[in-house]
Backbone as CSV, one residue per row, in Angstrom:
resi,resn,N_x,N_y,N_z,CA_x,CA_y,CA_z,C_x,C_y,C_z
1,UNK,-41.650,25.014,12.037,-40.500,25.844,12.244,-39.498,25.708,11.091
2,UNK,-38.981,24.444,10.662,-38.160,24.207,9.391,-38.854,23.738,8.202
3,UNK,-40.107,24.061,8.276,-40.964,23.980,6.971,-41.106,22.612,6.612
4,UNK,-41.005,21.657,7.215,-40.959,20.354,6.644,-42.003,19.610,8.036
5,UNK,-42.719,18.319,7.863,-43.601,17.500,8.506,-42.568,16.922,9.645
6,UNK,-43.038,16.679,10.519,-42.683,16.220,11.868,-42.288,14.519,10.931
7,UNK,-42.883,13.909,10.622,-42.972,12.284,10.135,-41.686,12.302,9.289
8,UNK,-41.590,13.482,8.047,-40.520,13.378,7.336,-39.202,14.024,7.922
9,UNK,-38.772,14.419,9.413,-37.924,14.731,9.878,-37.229,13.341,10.284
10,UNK,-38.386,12.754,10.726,-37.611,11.445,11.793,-37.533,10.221,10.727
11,UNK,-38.005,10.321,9.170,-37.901,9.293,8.167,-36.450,9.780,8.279
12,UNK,-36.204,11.294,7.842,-34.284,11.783,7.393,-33.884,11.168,8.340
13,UNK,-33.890,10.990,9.557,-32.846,10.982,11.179,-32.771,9.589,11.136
14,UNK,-33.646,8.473,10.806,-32.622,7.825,10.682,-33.640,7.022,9.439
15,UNK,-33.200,6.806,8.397,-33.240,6.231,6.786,-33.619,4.730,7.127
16,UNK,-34.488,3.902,6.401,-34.745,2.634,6.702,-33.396,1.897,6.156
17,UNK,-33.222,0.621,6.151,-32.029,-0.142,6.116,-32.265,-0.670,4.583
18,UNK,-31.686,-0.435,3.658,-31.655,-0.826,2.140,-30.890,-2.189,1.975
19,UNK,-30.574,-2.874,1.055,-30.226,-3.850,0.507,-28.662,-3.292,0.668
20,UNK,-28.374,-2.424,-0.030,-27.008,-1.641,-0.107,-26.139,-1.917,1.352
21,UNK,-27.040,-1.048,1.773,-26.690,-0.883,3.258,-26.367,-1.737,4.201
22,UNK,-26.933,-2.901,4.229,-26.924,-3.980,4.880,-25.462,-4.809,3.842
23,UNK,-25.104,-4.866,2.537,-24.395,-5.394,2.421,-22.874,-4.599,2.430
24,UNK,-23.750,-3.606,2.591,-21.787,-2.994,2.933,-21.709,-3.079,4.273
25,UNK,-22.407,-3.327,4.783,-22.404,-3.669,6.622,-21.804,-5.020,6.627
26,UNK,-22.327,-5.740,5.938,-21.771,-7.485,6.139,-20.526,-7.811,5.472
27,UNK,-20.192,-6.726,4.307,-18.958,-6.710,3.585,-17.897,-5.954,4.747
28,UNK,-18.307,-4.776,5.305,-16.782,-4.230,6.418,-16.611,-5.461,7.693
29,UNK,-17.973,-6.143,7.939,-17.173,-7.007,8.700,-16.803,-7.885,8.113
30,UNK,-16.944,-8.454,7.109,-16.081,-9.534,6.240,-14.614,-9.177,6.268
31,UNK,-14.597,-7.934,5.574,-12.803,-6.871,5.524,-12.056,-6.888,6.789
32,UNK,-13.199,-6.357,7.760,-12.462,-6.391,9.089,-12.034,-8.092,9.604
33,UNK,-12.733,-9.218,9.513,-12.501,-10.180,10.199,-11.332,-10.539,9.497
34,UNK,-11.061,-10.545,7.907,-9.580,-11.096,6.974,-8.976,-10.242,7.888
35,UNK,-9.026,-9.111,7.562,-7.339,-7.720,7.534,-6.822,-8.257,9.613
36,UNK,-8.041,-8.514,10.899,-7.495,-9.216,11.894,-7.109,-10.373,11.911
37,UNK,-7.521,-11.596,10.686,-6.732,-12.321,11.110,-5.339,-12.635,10.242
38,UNK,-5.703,-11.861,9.702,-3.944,-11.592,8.828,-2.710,-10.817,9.762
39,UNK,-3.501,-10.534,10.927,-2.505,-9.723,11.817,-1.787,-8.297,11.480
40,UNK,-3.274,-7.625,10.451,-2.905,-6.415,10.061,-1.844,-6.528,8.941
41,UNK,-1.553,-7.294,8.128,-0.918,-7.074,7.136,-1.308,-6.852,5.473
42,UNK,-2.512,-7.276,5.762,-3.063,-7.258,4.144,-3.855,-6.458,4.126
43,UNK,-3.425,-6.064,2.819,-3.979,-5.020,2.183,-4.957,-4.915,1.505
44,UNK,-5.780,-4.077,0.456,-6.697,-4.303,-0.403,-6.622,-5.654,-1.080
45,UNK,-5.693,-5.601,-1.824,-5.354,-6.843,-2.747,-5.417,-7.994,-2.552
46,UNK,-4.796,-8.292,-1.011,-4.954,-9.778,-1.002,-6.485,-9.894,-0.253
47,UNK,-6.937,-9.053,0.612,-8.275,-9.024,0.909,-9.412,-9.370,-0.102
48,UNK,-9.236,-8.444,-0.940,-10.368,-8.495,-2.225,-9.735,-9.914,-3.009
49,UNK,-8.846,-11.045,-3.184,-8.375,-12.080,-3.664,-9.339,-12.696,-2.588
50,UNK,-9.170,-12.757,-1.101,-9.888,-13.623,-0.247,-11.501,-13.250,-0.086
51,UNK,-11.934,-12.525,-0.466,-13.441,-12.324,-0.315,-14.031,-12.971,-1.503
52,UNK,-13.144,-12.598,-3.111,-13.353,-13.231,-3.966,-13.157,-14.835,-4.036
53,UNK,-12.505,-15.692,-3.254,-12.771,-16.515,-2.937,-13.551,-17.281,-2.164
54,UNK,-14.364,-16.083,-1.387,-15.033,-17.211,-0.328,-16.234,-16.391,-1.394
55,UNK,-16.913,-16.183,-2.338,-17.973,-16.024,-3.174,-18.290,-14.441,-2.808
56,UNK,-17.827,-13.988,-2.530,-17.774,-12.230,-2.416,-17.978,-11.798,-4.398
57,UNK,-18.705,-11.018,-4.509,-18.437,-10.331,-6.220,-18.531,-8.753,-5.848
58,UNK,-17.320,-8.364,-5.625,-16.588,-7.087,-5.730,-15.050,-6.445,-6.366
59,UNK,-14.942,-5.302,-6.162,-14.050,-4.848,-6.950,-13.170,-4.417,-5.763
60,UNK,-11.570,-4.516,-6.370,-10.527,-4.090,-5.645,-10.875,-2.661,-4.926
61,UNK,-11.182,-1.594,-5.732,-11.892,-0.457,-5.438,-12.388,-0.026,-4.161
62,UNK,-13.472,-0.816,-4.539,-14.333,-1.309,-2.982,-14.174,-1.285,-2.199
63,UNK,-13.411,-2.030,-1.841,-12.199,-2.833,-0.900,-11.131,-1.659,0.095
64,UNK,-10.754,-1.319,-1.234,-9.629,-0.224,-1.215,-10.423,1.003,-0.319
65,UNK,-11.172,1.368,-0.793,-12.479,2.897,-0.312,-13.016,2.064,1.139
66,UNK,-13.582,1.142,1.384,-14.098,0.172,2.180,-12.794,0.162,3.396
67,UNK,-11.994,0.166,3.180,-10.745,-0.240,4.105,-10.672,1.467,4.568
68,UNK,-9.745,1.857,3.571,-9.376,3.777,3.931,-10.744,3.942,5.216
69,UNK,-12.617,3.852,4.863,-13.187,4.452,5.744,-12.986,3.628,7.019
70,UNK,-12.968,1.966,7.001,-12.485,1.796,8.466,-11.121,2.341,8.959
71,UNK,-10.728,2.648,8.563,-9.144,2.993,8.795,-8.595,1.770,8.774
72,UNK,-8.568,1.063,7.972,-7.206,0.350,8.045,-6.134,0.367,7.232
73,UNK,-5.246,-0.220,7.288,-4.163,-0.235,6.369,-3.364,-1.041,6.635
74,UNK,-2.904,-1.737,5.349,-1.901,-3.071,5.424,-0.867,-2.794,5.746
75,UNK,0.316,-3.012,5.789,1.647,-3.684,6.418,2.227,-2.971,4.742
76,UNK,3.297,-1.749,4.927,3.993,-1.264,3.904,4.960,-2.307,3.947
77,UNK,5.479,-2.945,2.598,6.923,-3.390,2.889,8.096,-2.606,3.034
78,UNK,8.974,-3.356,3.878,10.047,-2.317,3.962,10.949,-1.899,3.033
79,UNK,11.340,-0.619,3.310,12.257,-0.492,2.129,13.596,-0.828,2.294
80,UNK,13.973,-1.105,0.679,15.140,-2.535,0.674,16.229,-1.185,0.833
81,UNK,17.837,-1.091,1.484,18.648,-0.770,1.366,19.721,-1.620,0.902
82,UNK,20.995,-0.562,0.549,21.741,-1.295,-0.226,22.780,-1.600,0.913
83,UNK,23.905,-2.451,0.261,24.931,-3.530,1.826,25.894,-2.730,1.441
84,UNK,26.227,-2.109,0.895,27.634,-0.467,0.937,27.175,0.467,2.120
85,UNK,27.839,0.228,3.076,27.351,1.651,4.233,28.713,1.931,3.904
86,UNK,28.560,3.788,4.260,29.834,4.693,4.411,30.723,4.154,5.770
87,UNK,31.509,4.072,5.425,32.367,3.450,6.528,33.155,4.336,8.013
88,UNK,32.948,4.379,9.259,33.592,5.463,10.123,34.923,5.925,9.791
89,UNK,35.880,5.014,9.827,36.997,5.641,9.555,37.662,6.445,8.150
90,UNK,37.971,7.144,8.108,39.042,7.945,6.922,39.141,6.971,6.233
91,UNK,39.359,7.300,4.532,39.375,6.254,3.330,41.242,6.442,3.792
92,UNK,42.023,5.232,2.958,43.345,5.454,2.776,44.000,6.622,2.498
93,UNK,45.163,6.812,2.906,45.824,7.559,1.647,46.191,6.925,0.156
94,UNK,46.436,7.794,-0.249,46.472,7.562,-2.370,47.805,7.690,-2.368
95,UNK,48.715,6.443,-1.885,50.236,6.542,-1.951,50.763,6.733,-3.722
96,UNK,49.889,5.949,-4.484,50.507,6.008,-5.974,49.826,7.117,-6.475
97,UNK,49.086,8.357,-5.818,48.795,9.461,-6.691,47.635,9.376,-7.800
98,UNK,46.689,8.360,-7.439,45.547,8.419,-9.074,44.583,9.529,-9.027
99,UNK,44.074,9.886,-10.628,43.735,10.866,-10.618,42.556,9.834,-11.551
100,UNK,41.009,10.571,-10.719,39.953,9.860,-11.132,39.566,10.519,-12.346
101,UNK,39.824,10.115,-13.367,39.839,10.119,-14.821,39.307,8.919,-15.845
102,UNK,38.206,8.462,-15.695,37.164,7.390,-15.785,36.968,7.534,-17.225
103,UNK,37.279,8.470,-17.913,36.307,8.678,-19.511,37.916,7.953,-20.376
104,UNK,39.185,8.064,-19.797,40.445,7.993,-20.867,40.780,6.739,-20.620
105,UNK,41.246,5.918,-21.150,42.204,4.858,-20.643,43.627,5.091,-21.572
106,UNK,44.570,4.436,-20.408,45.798,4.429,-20.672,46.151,3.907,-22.047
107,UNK,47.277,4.646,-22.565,47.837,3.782,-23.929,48.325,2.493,-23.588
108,UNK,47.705,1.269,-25.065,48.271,-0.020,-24.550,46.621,-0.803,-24.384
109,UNK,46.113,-0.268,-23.535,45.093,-0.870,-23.064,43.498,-1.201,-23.723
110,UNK,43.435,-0.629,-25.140,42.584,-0.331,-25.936,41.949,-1.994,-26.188
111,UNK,41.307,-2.414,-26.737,40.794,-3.196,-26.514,40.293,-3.542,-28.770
112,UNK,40.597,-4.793,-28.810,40.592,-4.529,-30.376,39.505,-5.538,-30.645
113,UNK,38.903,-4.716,-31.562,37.582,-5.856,-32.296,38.185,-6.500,-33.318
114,UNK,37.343,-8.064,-33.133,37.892,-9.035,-33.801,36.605,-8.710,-35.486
């Protein structure tokens, strides 16, 4: 019916188990067992540092592509804000009248090279 042998349908459906295959099988659970017991915080980087230590020879890459297909993902750090918040109440009034003029300074005040 699809032009092809009954034997070479069920070789496609399911592929014998390669060298490859088996080690990217033993490598996602390697990834997966670090990235749980890091409590979901690490990322490629320190993952691929700890695989490379326990005798793993791979690339950050890997790791990186290897993680994205399990879905995981490390712990973003947060982003830093600054300690100036706008404040609720009304700024003062400007009892002495200044006029924000930042580029002039006053006569007197010039500043002389030695």
């Amino acid at each position: 019916m699809l032009g092809i042998s009954e034997s070479w349908f069920y070789k496609w459906r399911r592929p014998p188990v390669t060298a490859r295959r088996l080690r990217k099988g033993q490598l996602s659970d390697a990834v997966r067992r670090i990235f749980d017991g890091s409590g979901g915080t690490y990322g490629s980087p320190e993952i691929w540092i700890t695989l490379v230590r326990e005798g793993w020879r791979v690339s950050v890459n890997t790791v990186a592509k290897l993680m994205a297909e399990l879905g995981l993902a490390g712990r973003t750090p947060c982003r830093r804000r600054g300690l100036t918040r706008p404040g609720k109440r009304a700024a003062a009034p400007d009892f002495v009248r200044r006029t924000s003029c930042a580029g002039l300074r006053a006569p007197g005040l010039h500043r002389h090279r030695s």
